[in-house]
C-alpha positions in Angstrom: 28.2 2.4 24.2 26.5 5.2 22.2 22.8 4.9 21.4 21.7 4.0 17.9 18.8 5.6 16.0 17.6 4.9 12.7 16.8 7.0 9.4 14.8 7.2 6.5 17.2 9.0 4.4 15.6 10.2 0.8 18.0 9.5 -1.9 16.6 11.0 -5.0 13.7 11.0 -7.5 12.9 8.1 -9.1 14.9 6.1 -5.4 14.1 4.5 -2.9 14.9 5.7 0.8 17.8 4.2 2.2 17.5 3.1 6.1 20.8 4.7 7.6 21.9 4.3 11.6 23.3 7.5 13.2 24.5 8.3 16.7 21.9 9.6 19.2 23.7 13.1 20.7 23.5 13.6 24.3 21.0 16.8 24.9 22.9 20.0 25.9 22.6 21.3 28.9 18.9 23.4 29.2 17.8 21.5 25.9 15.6 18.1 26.1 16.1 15.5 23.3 12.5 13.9 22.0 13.1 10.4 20.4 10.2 9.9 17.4 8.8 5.9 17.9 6.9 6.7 15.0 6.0 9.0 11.8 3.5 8.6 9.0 3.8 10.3 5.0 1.1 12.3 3.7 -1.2 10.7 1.2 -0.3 12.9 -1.7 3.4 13.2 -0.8 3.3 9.3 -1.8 1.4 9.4 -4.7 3.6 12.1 -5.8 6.4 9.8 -4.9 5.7 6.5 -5.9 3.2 7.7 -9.1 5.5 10.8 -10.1 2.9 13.0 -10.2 3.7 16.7 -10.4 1.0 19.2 -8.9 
């Protein structure tokens, strides 16, 4: 069975991400694959976001 992951996938302005599961690939041969248990989003990347603030 193949190995499930998990995305944040951004949609558009103005909507909200969408949490889509894709396939973990195998790593190639001479590559390593690095699984991410967690990320964080800038402050001002959000308040651009969620308060549609342009810079």
């Amino acid at each position: 069975m193949t190995e499930m992951g998990k995305a944040a996938v951004f949609m558009g302005v103005g909507q909200p991400f969408e949490i889509t599961k894709y396939p973990v690939p195998e790593a190639e041969p001479g590559a390593i694959l690095i699984i991410i248990t967690m990320a964080t989003i800038c402050g001002s990347d959000y308040i651009c976001g969620v308060e549609n603030l342009i810079w």
